[in-house]
Each structure stands twice: as C-alpha cells, then as structure tokens.
C-alpha angles and dihedrals in degrees: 000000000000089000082052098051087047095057089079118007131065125037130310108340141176094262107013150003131214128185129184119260118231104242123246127212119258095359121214100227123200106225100211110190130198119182099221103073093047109138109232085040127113105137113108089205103036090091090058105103103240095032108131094240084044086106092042080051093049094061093044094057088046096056093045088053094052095043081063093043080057095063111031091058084042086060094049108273110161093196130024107192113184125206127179116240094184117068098196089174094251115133100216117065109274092227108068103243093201089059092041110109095262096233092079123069124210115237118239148165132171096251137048117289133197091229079188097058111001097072101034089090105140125259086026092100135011089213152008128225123173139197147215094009133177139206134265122267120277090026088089094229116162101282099345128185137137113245090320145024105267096026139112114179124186135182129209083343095310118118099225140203132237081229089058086038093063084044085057103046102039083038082064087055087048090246116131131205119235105172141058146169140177138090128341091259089062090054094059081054095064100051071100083071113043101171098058118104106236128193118201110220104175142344125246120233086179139323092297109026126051140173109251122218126208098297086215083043087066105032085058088054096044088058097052097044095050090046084057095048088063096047089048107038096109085073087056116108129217113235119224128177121228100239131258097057119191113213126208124190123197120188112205128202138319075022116086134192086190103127089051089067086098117030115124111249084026114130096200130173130144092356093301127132112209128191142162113234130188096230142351094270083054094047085053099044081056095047100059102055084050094056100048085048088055084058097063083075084064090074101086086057098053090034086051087054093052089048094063095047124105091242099031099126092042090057086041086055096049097042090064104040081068100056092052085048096054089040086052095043094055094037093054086053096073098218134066110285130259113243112283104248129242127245122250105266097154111232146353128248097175129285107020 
C-alpha cells in the first residue's frame, strides 16, 4: 500500500509529484457525478438508462448531488458548476434539474462534450468534487470499472481509478480534487489520494450486492465533508504525473482486444494494449479510440439477444438493409460524404 500512496503524493517520485494549491476566496467547484456509488442504491442495473428503478435512480443521484451542493456552498463556495461524468444515453440530464438546489447550475453545450478532459482547462475551476463514484475493475466493488464496462487501465504500472483519472486530468489544469463519494472499495483506492474527504455510501458485498447504510445518514455526512473540502482545500494537492507515461489497457470479458493480436504498431499480450504517451491528457486522448474499439466485442452479446427476440431476424434484417443504404448512398455521391448528422437530442451535459 505504501508503494500505492507514493504513485501520486509527496515530492518528486519515481511515478508521479503533487504540490499543494494557494485558496481562493469564494472558490467556483466542478460537481462531477458518476450513477454507480449512490446511497440508497443496490441495484447493478438501476444506473442503465431504460431500466425500470432508472427514475428512482435518478432521484437518488439527485439527492446525493444536492446533499453535496449543501455543503460545498456551506463551506464558502461562491460557484457550484455540475457536469455530468455518466452518460447513461439518455437525452435529458440524468440528474433532474428542477429538483437540483438551485444554487447550483448544470453545466451544458450543443454538442458532445469529454466532461473528463474538455473542461479541465486550467484557470476554469479552482476545484473538483465528484459524486456517486465506484471503484476500479478486479477490486469487486459494487459495480466497478474503470472508465468503462470491460476495461482495466493502468499507468506507469498503477490500476487507476476514474476517480484518480479525473485527479490526473484536472491536476494537469492545476485543479485539484477535494471530494468523493462512493463504496467502501473505492475508498481503499484512494488511499492514493489522502487528502481527499471521502464519504463512505454503501459497502460492497461484491460487484452486484451491497449493504446499504442509513441514506440520510450519508447525505448528512456528505454535507459536512464537503463543507470541510472547501475549508480545507488549501491542504489538496494537484496531481501531476511524472512524463513519459506508459499506458496499459486491459479489456476485460466479455470485452476482447483479439483482433488486435496482429495489427502492425500494436503492442498486444494478454489482451492488453500498451502504449507510451507524452502526458496524462495524451495517455487519455489514446485510451479512448482503444476503448470504443473494445466495444465492438459487445456486439455477440447484443447480436445473441436479438437472436433470441420474436422478432430478432426481421431487425437483423433491417438493420442491415440500412448499412448497405447508407454505403450506397455515399458511394453514388461521388465524393467523400459529408458527416452523417446527428439527431436532435437538445443539449449536452457531458458524456452521452
């Protein structure tokens, strides 16, 4: 554990530095939310937009979120700025806004936004809480992944968090994050991160069951800890990750990097992807293209679904009827296509 607090606290060290940030009065936080650490919450599937206990989630999540609210302007916060760091698909935010403290204003844009790298832009916050966290894959945390279902990522030989990951990216930006909440596995990961004030929501029996603990309980705890963050924020420290990093992507079933075995410029083993990036942001950028081609390996599940429907080889069919439409249709243009465009789903809130 000692080798796991060094990766990213203390001076100049072999994997990674921190150094402690100067307060400002009346700080502006980024609330960054997640679905998976809610309190109340002990339902693996009740986060997936369209799951019959998604509203119920919903509330959950915003009550979690305004319980923090509470507490960060209580501690003299001048500006409370939310983002939302799930992306369940659905088009509407996945906290309710008219039940959002509304002190508090939810962050949006017409077009599809990264809420992990494209705000952490330095000077924009002077710190980052977030909400409603989980652990990383293989610690059995209730519902535990690393940035997405099917992925372990690890730099310079460390499994990290998203949690971590957000302290990396905004730590680039010189914004540090002072709040978390989420199980009691995610807790041990940030042992990583001891300055953070943690709240404990729930405690994980395994990746899908949990023992729940009084929900007001928690949400008392959760005002009072983030009050203290911002009190105490001039004891945060900024994360910063010694260069070069070398990243290492895992996919995890029923995830698969198979067909990578054999790409030219892959470096492939044990269905691992492994590459050497310039910075954290970089690491980041690399990772991404990687993931949404693991998901590709998603598809038999979904195709085996279908396969099982009523109506399965009909929406097959369909389905393909509609890829060799669009190919004919570009290849009968004569010129490269324009970018399909995207269908009107109103605003943004981060990572739909």
């Amino acid at each position: 554990m000692n080798r796991l607090i060094r990766f990213l606290t203390g001076c100049v060290l072999a994997s990674g530095v921190c150094f402690n940030i100067a307060a400002a009065d009346k700080p502006h936080i980024l609330l960054i939310h997640d679905m998976e650490g809610l309190a109340g919450q002990d339902d693996p599937y009740s986060f997936v937009y369209g799951h019959p206990k998604y509203p119920q989630t919903r509330k959950q999540l915003t009550a979690d979120v305004n319980a923090v609210v509470a507490g960060l302007f209580d501690g003299g916060a001048g500006k409370v700025t939310i983002a939302d760091g799930h992306g369940s698909g659905n088009s509407d935010a996945d906290v309710i806004v008219e039940e959002l403290d509304p002190r508090a204003k939810l962050i949006s844009r017409p077009t599809y936004f990264d809420t992990y790298l494209d705000l952490a832009e330095p000077g924009a916050f002077d710190a980052v809480a977030v909400v409603g966290m989980h652990s990383k894959s293989g610690t059995n945390g209730f519902a535990a992944h690393t940035y997405s279902v099917g992925v372990q990522a690890s730099f310079n030989g460390h499994s990290i968090t998203e949690t971590e990951l957000v302290g990396m990216l905004y730590g680039a930006a010189g914004i540090p994050v002072i709040f978390a909440s989420g199980d009691d596995r995610l807790a041990e990961d940030l042992r990583t991160m001891p300055w953070l004030r943690y709240v404990v929501t729930k405690k994980a029996k395994s990746v899908s069951s949990v023992e729940l603990l009084p929900v007001a309980v928690v949400h008392s705890a959760m005002t009072r800890e983030a009050k203290l963050a911002v009190q105490k924020r001039a004891s945060a420290q900024v994360v910063k990750l010694k260069a070069p990093i070398e990243v290492a992507v895992r996919a995890v079933p029923p995830a698969s990097f198979r067909w990578l075995k054999d790409m030219p410029g892959i470096h492939f083993k044990d269905d691992t992807v492994s590459f050497t990036a310039s910075d954290v942001r970089a690491a980041y950028i690399g990772m991404r293209p990687l993931v949404s081609a693991m998901h590709s390996s998603f598809n038999a599940v979904e195709r085996s679904v279908l396969s099982k429907h009523p109506d399965g080889t009909r929406l097959k069919y369909q389905g393909r009827i509609e890829l060799f439409r669009r190919w004919i249709e570009a290849e009968s243009a004569g010129a490269p296509p324009a970018p399909a465009e995207s269908e009107d789903v109103g605003d943004y809130h981060g990572f739909y």
